[in-house]
N, C-alpha and C positions, 0 to 999 in steps of 0.2 A: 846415125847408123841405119843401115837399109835393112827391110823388114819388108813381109810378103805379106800385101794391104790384100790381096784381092777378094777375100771376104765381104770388104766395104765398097766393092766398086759397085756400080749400078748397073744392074740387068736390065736386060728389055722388058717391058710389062709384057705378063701374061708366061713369062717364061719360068716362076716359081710362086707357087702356094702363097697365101696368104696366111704369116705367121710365119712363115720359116725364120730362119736365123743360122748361127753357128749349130747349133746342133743339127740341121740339117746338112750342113754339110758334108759330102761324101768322105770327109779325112778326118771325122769326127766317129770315134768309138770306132774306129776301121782294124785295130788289133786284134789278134782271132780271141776269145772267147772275150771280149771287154761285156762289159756288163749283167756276164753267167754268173761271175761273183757276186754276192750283197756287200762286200765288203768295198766293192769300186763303183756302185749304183749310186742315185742320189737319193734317194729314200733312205738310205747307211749314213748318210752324213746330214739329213733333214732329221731323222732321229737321234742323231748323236750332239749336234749343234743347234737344234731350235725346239728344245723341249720334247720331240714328237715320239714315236714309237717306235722301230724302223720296220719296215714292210717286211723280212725276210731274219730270221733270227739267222744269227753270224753263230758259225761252227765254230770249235777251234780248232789250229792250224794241226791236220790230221801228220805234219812233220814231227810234232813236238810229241814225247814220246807222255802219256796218259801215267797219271796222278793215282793210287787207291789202295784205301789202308787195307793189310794183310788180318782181316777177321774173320777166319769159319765160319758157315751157318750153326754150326754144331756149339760152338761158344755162344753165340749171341741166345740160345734155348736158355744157357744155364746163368743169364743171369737172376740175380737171388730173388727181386723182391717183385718187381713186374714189369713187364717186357720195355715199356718207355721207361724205366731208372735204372740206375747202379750201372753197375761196371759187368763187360763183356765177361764171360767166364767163369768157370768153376771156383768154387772157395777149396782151398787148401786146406785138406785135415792132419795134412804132414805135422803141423805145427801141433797141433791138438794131442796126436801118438806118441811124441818127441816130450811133452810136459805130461803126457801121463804115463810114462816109462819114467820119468823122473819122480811123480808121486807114488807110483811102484817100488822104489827104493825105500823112499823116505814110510813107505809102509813098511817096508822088511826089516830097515833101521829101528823104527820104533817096537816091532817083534821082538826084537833081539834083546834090547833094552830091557823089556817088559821081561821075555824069558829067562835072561841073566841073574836080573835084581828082583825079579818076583815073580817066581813061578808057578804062583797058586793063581796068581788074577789070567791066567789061560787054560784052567782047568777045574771042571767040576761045576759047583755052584758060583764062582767068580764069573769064568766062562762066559754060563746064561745071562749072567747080570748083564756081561758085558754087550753082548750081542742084542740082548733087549735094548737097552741104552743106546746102543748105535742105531736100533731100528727106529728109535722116535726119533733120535738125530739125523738118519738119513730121510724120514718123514718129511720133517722140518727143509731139510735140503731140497728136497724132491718138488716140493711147494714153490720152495722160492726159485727154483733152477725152472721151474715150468709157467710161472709169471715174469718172469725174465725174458723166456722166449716169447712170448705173446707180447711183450712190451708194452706189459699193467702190474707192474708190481706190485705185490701185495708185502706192506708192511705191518698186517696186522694178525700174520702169524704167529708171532711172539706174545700178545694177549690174549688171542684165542686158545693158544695150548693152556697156557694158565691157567683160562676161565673153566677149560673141560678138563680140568685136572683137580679141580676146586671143587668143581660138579660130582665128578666120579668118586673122590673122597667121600664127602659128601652123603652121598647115595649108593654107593657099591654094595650095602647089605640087602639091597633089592633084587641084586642078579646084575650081572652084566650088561646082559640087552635092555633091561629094562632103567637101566641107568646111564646106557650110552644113545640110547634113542632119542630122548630129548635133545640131548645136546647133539647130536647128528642134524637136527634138525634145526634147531638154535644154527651150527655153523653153516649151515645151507642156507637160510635167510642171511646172515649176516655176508656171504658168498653175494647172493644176490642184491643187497642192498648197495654192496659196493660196486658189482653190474652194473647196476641203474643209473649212481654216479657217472661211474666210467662212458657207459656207451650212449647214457641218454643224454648225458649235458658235454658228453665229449669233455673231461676233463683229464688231466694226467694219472695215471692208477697209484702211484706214489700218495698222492693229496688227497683222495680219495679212500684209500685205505687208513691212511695217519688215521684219517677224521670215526672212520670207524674200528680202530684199532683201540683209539683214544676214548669213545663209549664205552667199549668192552672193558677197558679199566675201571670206568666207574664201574661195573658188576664186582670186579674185582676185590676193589678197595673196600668193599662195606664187609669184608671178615677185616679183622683185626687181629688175629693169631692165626698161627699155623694150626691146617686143616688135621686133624688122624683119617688116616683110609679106614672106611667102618665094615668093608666088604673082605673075602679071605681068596678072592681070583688072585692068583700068580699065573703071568704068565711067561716068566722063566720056564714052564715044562714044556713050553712052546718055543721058545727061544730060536731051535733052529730055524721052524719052521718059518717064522717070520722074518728073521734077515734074510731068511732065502728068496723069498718074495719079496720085500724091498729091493735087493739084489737085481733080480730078474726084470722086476720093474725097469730099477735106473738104468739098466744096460738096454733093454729094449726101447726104452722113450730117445734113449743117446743117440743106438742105428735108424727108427726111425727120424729121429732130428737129421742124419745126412741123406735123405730120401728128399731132391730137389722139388716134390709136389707137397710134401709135408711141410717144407722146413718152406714153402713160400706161403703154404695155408696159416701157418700156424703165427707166424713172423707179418699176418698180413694188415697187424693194426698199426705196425711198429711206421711210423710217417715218415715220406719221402721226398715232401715238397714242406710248403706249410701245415705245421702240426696240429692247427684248429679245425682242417678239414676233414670230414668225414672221411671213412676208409669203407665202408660199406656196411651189407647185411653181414657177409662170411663174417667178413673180421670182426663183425659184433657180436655172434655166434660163437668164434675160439674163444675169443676174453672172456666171455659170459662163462665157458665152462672151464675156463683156464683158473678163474678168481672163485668159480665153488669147488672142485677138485682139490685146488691146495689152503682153503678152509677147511673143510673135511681132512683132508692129511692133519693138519693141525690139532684138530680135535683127535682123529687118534694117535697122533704122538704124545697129545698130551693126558691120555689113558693112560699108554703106556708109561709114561714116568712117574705119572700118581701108583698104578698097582704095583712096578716092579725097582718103587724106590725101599729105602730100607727106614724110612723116618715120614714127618709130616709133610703137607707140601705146602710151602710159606707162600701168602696172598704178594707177589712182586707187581710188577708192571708188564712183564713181558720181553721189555726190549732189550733184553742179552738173548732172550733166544732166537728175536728175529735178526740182531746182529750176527749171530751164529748160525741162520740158516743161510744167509745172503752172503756170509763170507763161506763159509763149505762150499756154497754154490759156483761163487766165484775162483774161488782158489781150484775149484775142478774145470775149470775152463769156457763157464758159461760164459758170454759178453756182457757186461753193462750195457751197453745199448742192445741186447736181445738178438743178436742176430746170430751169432754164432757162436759154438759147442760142440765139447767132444764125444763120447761113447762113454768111456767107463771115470771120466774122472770125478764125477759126484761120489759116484761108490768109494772110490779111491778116496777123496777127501774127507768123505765122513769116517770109513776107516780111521784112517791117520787122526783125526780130531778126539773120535772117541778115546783112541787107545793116549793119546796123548794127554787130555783130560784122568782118566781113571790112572795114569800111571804120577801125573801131576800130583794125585791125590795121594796115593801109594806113598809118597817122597814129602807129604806134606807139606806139600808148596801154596804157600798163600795167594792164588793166583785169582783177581778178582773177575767172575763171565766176561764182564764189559770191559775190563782191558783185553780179555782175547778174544774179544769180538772185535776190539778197534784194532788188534794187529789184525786178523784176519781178513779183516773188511781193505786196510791198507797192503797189504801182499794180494789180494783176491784184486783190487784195480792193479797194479803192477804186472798181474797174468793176463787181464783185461787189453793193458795194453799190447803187451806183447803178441798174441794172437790177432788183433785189428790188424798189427803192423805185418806180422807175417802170414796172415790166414790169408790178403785179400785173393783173388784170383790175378793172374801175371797180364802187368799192363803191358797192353802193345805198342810200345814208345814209338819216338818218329824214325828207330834205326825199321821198324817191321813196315815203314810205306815202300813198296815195291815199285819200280819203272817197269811199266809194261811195252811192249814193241808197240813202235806207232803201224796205224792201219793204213795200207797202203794199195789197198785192192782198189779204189774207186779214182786212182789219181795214177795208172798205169797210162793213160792216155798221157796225161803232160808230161812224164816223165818218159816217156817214149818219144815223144815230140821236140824237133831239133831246138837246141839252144838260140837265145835270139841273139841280133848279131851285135857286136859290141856297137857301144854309143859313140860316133867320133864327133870329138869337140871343137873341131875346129870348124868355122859356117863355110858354105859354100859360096862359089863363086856371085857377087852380088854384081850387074850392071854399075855404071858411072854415071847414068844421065836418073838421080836424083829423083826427076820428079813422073818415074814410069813407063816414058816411051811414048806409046801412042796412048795414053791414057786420056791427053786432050784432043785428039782428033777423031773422037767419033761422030756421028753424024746430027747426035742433040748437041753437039757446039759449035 
């Protein structure tokens, strides 16, 4: 087959460089822009086939229409816990309003109950009792709903009331203050020792609390009968006054909890990679006040049930009532894993618990704490799940990646530029005389 040698024929000396070659040749890279590209240079294909780096990073092809997920700046603010984790977007309180309209029922329900078949326990001296009772029970809830969000759970609310129940007995013929002081102060060291636990050895607040939960029992167990209250405070003539304020309470900690600066300060220990690492000073700071605050509730919850019970207070263990704050807690919509919560459903829940309780009792039903602490605790994760599943903020699946138009402003020139002319494949006309022509007759032969 004939083929156009003249590349290798022999020039006259002195008529080309030393080194040249095919690439010098005038019909080498002669196409208009050849080697504007990185993509047709040889430095594009020394970096891409011989290990190297290429001189000119390669665009992509500005035809091909641009890739990019569909996310607000205004989403990516709110995510929960801090700016490199979680998920884009606002947490949905829809789910949270929709199950506490449902504990709004189940509150009216049990009203109704209560006013039907006994209408003294909502009026009078019942009343107080009643509203008293549900103030140390929404205590109790308050505690655990507020170490929950901090993600250090304190389980040693249920022996702490106890202990300052035992105490107040005890000592109540002293006065009030001077018999809730100690033990204010008692629950405030014991608040901090579980601190020290938690933030200085970094360990889980669950393990941490058990361990001093489980001390407090021993104080506990060294009476052997039930206590009499030796003091004459009733605070049934206060009754209102103080659900009203538990009230107000749990409903203000609830709208602050959906306040996105709060709810990331307070949620800032709860861990987002590996759990052994430190989360900082802040988040040492909430926990630390998160784990005395609802010591301190404990202790006066557990006043209030010494002064405004109607009998002794028997030495137990505690742990039905820390069962019973953590499931109120739960059952109102706080998360097991701390992160999310509604507005009024703690109040809501301890409502409904207490009337449910006192109306149990009404009806004489032998219902033992600790089984309805274990149903409560098993319906309070079942609301658990249910809000993870429908609180989170709405993911941007792969239908929200948009095609954006390709950019087309800097390639108006090629695109302007006549078409090149088709490739015709047939060769052209070759000579017959095989070996060149006059290729042997120059004057070196």
């Amino acid at each position: 087959m004939a083929y156009d040698d003249s590349i290798y024929r022999r020039r006259d000396p002195g008529a080309d460089p030393v080194g040249t070659g095919a690439r010098e040749d005038p019909r080498y890279g002669a196409d208009p822009g050849y080697d504007a590209d990185p993509r047709t240079s040889s430095s594009h294909v020394t970096g891409r086939f011989m290990g190297g780096e290429p001189a000119v990073a390669t665009d992509p092809d500005p035809a091909e229409p641009t890739r990019r997920r569909n996310v607000p700046p205004a989403a990516l603010e709110n995510v929960f816990d801090d700016p490199a984790h979680g998920e884009p977007g606002r947490d949905r309180i829809g789910v949270h309003l929709l199950w506490e309209l449902v504990l709004l029922v189940v509150v009216a329900v049990l009203l109704f109950l209560c006013n039907r078949d006994y209408p003294d326990l909502l009026r009078g001296e019942q009343r107080e009792s009643l509203l008293v009772f549900g103030t140390a029970l929404g205590l109790l809830t308050l505690g655990a709903g507020l170490t929950l969000r901090t993600a250090a759970p304190n389980l040693a609310l249920g022996p702490v009331a106890v202990a300052a129940a035992l105490h107040f007995a005890e000592n109540s013929d002293r006065g009030v203050v001077s018999a809730m002081l100690p033990a204010v102060v008692a629950g405030v060291a014991v608040g901090l020792v579980i601190a020290v636990l938690v933030v200085g050895f970094h360990v889980p607040g669950w393990a941490a609390s058990l361990a001093a939960g489980l001390a407090v029992v021993v104080f506990v167990e060294q009476r052997t009968a039930p206590v009499d209250v030796q003091g004459e405070y009733d605070p049934n003539q206060h009754a209102l006054y103080l659900f009203a304020g538990f009230a107000a309470v749990a409903v203000l900690a609830g709208l602050f909890g959906t306040v996105k600066t709060v709810r990331r300060a307070v949620g800032r220990f709860r861990p987002v990679g590996d759990p052994a690492l430190r989360r900082g000073g802040a988040a040492a700071v909430i926990v630390t006040l998160g784990l005395v605050l609802s010591t301190v509730f404990a202790v006066a919850a557990g006043m209030l049930l010494a002064a405004g019970g109607t009998g002794p207070v028997a030495p137990t263990t505690g742990i039905e009532w820390t069962g019973l704050a953590f499931g109120a807690a739960l059952l109102g919509g706080a998360s097991a894993f701390g992160r999310r919560g509604g507005v009024a459903g703690g109040l809501l829940a301890t409502v409904a618990l207490a009337l449910f309780i006192r109306y149990a009792d009404e009806r004489n039903l032998d219902i033992a704490p600790t089984a309805l602490a274990a149903v409560l605790l098993a319906v309070g994760l079942l609301v658990t799940r249910l809000v993870e599943a429908n609180g989170r903020p709405r993911s941007y699946a792969e239908r929200d990646w948009v095609e954006e138009p390709a950019t087309t402003a800097s390639w108006d020139s090629a695109q302007t530029a006549q078409p090149p002319e088709p490739w015709n494949s047939s060769l052209p006309g070759q000579p017959t005389d095989r070996w060149g022509g006059d290729r042997w007759d120059g004057p070196d032969r």
